[in-house]
C-alpha positions, 0 to 999 in steps of 0.5 A: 580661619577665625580672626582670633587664631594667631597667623603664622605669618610674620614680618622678618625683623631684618628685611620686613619681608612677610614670611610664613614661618612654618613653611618657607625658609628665611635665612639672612641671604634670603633678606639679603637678595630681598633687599637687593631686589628691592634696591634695585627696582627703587628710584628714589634716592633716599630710599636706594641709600637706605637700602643700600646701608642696610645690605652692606650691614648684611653683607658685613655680617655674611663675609660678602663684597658683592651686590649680586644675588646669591642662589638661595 
């Protein structure tokens, strides 16, 4: 792959999940459960009530209560 051919692999801008957008589907509950994954393997305080801001924003917006990952 030539170094000056722009990749296709981009960084989603709601949970900065690396995607490669043609071939793998990324919707808001796939960053949804990203971020959840993410919040659930974090130790750091700071770090975990960031997180959890940003899925309660998500959750807002999907109409959801839970912290449950949902089948994508």
């Amino acid at each position: 792959m030539s170094p000056l051919r722009q990749s296709d692999i981009r960084a989603c801008p709601v949970c900065g999940k690396m995607v490669h957008r043609p071939d793998e589907r990324h919707t808001l509950f796939h960053c949804r459960n990203y971020l959840l994954k993410q919040l659930y393997q974090e130790a750091s305080p700071s770090r975990r009530a960031s997180l959890q801001e940003r899925v309660d924003s998500l959750n807002e917006r999907l109409s959801l209560k839970g912290q449950n990952l949902i089948d994508t």
